[in-house]
C-alpha positions in Angstrom: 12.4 9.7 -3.3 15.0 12.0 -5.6 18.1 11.0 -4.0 16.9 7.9 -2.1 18.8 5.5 -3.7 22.1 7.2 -3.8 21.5 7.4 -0.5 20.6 3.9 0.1 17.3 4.7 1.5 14.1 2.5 0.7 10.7 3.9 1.0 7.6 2.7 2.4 4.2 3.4 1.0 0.9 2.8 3.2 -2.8 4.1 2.9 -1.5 7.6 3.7 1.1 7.7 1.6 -1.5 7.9 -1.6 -4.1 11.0 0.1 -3.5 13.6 -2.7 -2.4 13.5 -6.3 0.8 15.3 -5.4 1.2 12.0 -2.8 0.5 9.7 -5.9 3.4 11.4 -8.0 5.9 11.1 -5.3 4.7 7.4 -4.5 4.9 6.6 -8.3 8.5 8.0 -9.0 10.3 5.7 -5.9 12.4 3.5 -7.5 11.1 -0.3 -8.1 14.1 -1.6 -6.0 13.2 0.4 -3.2 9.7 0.0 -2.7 8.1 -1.4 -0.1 4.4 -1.8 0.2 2.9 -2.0 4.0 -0.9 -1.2 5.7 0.5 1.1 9.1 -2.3 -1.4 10.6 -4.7 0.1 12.2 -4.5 3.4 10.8 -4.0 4.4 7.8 -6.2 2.9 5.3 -7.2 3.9 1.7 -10.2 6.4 2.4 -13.4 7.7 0.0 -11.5 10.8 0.1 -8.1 9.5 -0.7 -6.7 10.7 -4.4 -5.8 6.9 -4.6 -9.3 5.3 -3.8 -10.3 5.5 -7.6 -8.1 2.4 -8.3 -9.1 0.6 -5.3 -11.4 -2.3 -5.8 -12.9 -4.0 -2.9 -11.8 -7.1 -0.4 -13.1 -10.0 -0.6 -14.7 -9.7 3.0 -17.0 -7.5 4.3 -17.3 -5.2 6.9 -19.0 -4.5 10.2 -18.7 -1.7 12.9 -16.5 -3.5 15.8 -19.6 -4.0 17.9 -21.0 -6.3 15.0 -17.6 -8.1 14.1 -17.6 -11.3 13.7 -14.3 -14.2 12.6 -15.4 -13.5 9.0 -15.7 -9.8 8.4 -13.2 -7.0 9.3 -13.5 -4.2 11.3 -15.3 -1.0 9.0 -12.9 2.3 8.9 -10.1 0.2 10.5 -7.3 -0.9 8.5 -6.2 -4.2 8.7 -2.9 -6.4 7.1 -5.7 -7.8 4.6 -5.7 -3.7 3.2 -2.1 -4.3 1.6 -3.5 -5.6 -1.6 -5.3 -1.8 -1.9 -2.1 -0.3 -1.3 -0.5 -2.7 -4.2 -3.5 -1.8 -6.3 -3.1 2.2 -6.3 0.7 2.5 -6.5 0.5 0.2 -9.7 -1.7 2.3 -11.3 -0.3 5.3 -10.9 3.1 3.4 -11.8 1.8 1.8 -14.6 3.0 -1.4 -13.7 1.2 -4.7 -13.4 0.5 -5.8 -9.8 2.3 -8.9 -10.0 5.6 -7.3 -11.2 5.2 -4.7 -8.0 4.3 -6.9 -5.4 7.4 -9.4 -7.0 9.3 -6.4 -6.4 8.5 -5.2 -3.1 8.3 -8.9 -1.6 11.6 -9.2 -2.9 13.2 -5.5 -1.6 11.6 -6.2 1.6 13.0 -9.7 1.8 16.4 -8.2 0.9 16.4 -5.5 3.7 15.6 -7.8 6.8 17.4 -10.4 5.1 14.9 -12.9 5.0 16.7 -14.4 1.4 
């Protein structure tokens, strides 16, 4: 992330951005307006043995292996869109930002980029 904004570049964090605490300290030093928050649905979720699970809390759903899924659970050990809010909830810990500010932000960045405002 050094050098990413004078280079115009924005970054993109996922589940697999936040494995190790070295990942954590890059992830946290990428400039708020450049930030962009995404899931890299199906893979790439937050796992046990991620350095970034510790400030994951759960979903509101549950789980079930995919030959028990049903319309109101997801799928366990698969990430899905719903997993962005786990995402949100590491890097603004390690940031030290509030979630609301952060997701503000990366709403806003990723709005900007695709041109959506």
């Amino acid at each position: 992330p050094n050098g990413a904004k004078e280079l115009g570049l924005h970054v993109g964090i996922n589940g697999c951005s936040l494995k190790t605490e070295e990942n954590l300290a890059v992830a946290a030093s990428v400039p708020m307006d450049r930030l962009h928050l995404e899931t890299d649905a199906p893979w790439c979720g937050i796992k046990k043995t991620h350095a970034g699970h510790r400030h994951v809390r759960p979903l509101q759903w549950g789980e079930a292996k995919k030959e028990k899924w049903t319309a109101e659970l997801l799928v366990k050990d698969r990430c899905e869109p719903a997993h962005i809010s786990q995402v949100l909830q590491v890097l603004a810990a390690v940031r030290g930002d509030s979630e609301d500010a952060l997701a503000r932000a990366a709403f806003q960045n990723s709005a900007r980029v695709f041109r959506l405002s």
